[in-house]
C-alpha positions in Angstrom: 68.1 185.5 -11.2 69.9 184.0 -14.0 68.7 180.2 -14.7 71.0 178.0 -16.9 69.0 175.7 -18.4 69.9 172.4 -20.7 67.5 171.9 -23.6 68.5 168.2 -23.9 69.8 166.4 -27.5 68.0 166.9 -30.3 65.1 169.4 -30.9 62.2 171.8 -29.1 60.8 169.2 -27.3 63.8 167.7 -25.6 63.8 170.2 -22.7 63.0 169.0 -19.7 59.4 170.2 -18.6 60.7 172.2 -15.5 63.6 174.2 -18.2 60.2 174.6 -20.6 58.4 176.2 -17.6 61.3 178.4 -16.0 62.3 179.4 -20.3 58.6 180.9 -20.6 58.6 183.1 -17.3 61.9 184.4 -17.9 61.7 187.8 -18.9 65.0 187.5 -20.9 66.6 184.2 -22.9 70.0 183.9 -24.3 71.5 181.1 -25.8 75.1 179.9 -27.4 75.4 177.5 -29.7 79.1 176.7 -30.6 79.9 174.4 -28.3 77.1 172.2 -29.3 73.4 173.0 -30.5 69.9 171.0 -31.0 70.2 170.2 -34.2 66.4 168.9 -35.1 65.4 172.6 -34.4 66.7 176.0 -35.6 66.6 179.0 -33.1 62.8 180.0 -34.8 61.3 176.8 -33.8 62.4 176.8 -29.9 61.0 180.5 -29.6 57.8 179.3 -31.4 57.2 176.2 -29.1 57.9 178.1 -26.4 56.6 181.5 -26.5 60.2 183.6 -26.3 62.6 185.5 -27.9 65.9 184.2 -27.8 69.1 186.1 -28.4 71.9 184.0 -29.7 75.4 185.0 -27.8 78.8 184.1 -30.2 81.7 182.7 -27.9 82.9 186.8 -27.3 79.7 187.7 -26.0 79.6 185.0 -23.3 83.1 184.4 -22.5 84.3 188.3 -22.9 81.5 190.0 -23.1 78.8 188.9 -21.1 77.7 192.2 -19.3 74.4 192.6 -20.7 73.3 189.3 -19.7 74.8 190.0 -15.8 72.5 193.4 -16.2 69.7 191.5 -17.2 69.9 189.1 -14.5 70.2 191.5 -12.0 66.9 193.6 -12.3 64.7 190.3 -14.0 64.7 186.8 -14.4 67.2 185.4 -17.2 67.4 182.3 -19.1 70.6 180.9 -20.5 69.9 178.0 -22.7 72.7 174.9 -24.4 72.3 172.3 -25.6 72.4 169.0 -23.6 73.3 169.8 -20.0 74.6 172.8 -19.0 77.5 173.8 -16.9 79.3 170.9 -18.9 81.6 173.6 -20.7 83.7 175.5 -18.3 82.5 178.9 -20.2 79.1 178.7 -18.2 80.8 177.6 -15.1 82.5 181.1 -15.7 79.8 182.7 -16.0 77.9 181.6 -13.2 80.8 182.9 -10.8 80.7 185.9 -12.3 76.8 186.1 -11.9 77.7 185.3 -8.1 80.6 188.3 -7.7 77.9 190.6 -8.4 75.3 189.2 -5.8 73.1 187.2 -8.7 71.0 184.5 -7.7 72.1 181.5 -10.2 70.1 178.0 -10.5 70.4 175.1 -12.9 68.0 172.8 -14.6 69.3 170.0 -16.2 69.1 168.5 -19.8 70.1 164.8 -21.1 73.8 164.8 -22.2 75.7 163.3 -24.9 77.6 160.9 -22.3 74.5 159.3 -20.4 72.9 159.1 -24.2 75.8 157.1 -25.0 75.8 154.5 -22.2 72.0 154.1 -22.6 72.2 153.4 -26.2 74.8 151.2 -25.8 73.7 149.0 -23.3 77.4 149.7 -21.6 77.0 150.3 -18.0 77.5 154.3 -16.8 80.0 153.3 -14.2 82.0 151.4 -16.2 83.0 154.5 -18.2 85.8 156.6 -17.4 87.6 159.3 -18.4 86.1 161.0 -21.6 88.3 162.8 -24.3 87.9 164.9 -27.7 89.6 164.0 -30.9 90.4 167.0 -33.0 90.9 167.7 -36.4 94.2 167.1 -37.2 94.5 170.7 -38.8 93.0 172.2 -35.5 95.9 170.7 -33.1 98.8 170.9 -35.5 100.8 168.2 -34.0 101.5 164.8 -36.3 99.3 162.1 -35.5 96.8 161.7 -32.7 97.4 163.9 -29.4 98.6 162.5 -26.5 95.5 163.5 -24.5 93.7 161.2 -27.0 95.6 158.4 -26.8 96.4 158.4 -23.5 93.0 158.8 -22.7 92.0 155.5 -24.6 95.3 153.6 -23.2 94.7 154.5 -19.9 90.9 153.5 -19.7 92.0 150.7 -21.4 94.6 149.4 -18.5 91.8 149.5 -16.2 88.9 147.7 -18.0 86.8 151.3 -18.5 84.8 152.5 -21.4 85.9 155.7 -23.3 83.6 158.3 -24.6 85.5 160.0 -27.4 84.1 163.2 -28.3 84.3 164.5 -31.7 85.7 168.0 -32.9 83.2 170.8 -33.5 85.0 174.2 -35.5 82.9 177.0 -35.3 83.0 179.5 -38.0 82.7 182.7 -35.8 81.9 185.7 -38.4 79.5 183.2 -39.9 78.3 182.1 -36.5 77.4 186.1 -36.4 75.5 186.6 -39.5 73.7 183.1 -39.6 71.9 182.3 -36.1 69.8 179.2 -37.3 70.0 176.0 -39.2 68.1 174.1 -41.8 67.6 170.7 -41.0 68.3 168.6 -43.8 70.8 171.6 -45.2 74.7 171.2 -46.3 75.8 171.0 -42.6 79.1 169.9 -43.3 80.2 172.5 -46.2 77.8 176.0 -45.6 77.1 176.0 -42.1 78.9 177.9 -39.6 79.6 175.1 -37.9 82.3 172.0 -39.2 81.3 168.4 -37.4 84.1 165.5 -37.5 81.8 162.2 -38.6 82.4 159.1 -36.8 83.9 157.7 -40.4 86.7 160.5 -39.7 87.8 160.2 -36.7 87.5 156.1 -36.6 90.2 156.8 -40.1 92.5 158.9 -37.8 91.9 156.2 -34.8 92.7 153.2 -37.4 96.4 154.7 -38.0 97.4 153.7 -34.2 94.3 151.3 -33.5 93.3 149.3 -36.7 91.7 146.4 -34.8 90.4 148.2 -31.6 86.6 147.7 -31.7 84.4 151.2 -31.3 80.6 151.6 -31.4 79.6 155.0 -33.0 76.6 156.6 -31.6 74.7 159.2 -34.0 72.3 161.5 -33.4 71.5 160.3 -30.1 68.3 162.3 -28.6 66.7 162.0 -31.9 63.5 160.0 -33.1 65.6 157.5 -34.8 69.6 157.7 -33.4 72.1 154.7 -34.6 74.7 152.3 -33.0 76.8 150.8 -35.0 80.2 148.8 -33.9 83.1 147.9 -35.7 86.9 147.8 -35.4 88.4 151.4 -36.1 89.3 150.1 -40.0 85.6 149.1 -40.3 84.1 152.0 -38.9 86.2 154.4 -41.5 84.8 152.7 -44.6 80.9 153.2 -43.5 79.0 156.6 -43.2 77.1 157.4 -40.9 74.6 160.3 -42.1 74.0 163.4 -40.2 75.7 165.0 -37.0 76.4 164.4 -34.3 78.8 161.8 -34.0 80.4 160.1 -30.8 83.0 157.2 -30.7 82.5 154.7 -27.4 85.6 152.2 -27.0 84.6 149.6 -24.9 86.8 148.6 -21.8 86.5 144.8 -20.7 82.5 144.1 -21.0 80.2 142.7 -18.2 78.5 139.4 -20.3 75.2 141.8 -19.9 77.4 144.4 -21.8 78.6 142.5 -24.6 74.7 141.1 -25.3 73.8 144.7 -25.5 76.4 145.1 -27.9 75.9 142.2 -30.0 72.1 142.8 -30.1 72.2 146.9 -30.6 75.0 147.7 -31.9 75.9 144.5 -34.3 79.2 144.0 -32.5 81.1 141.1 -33.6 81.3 138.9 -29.9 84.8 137.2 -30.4 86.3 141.2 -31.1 84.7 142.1 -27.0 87.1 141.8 -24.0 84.9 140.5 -21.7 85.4 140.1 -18.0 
């Protein structure tokens, strides 16, 4: 059996208690961290709260390589742990259909995401939203100015009265990722970790060259005991800081009058910069 298994937003106690329960009978637990990782909790503290060893797998060793884990799975009961939900990267989807080509048993158990965080936070209605996209760092995509994908994304949404989630770019340092398996919380993640987060400052400076007046609500650190919502217009936003990671940027789509109170009371959003309906 191979269980896939979210572990939620922020730390060891955001897995659900059904992933706790299924994570401490498995007789085996792997986990990968570069798309995304808890960051209130190193890989030491979620095999100390619950009872396991964990094996951290670099992007080779699930996407490539992933063998071991298949073996595993097909003589005991395995754990694959990510952060948030799981089967939200296509990697795990992957390797669930390979699990199934050799006659695995596969289940999932579900975490909180980034995206239903986000609407909750906000006060902006989940069905409202459409599609999501990821800005990346303008080194990472090597085109001039923003991608298409990102701006046609927000355009699009736009047209059509949604919400936009806008994901922010992860790099992962792989060789690093390698030697170093955990985090300090509190540590220099932006310059000695193996892992490079765009901030919400960032990305609303790259946003402001095509959209200096569009109005976007950063949620940081959602999952956490003490996440913030903040709303500006993209020039706004890229003047503030926002502390740690993670970052998301919400654009609002034409607002339900419900919406834009939750805006103006959570967020701080400036009402006459809303399109409400």
């Amino acid at each position: 059996m191979l269980t896939f298994i979210g572990l939620g937003l922020y730390d060891e106690r955001s897995i659900t208690v059904e992933g706790r329960e299924a994570l401490r009978a498995a007789d085996r637990a792997y986990a990968e961290f570069y798309t995304s990782e808890p960051l209130g909790a190193t890989v030491e503290d979620l095999e100390a709260a619950h009872g396991t060893d964990i094996e951290v797998r670099d992007r080779a060793g699930v996407e490539r390589d992933p063998g071991d884990i298949l073996d595993a799975a097909e003589t005991g009961d395995v754990a694959f742990l990510t952060a948030g939900d799981t089967m939200i990267a296509t990697t795990h989807v992957d390797l669930r259909l390979r699990a199934h080509e050799r006659g695995i048993d596969t289940r999932l158990i579900h975490g909180v995401t980034a995206r239903t965080a986000a609407s909750s936070l906000t006060g902006l209605q989940n069905y409202r939203f459409g599609k999501a996209t990821t800005l990346p760092f303008p080194w990472a995509h090597g085109a001039d100015g923003l991608p298409a994908s990102v701006t046609g994304t927000i355009d699009d949404n736009r047209e059509r009265g949604l919400h936009t989630v806008v994901y922010l770019d992860i790099k992962v340092d792989e060789e690093a990722a390698s030697r170093r398996r955990e985090r300090v919380a509190g540590g220099e993640w932006l310059d000695g970790d193996d892992h490079t987060y765009m901030t919400a400052d960032v990305a609303a400076d790259l946003l402001a060259d095509v959209y200096p007046d569009l109005v976007g609500v950063v949620v940081a650190r959602a999952g956490s005991p003490e996440p913030l919502v903040a709303a500006g217009t993209m020039t706004e936003l890229a003047d503030r800081a926002f502390g740690e990671p993670l970052h998301l940027l919400v654009i609002p789509g034409d607002c339900h009058l419900l919406e834009a109170d939750a805006l103006v009371e959570l967020a701080d959003a400036d009402r006459d910069a809303l399109d409400i309906a």
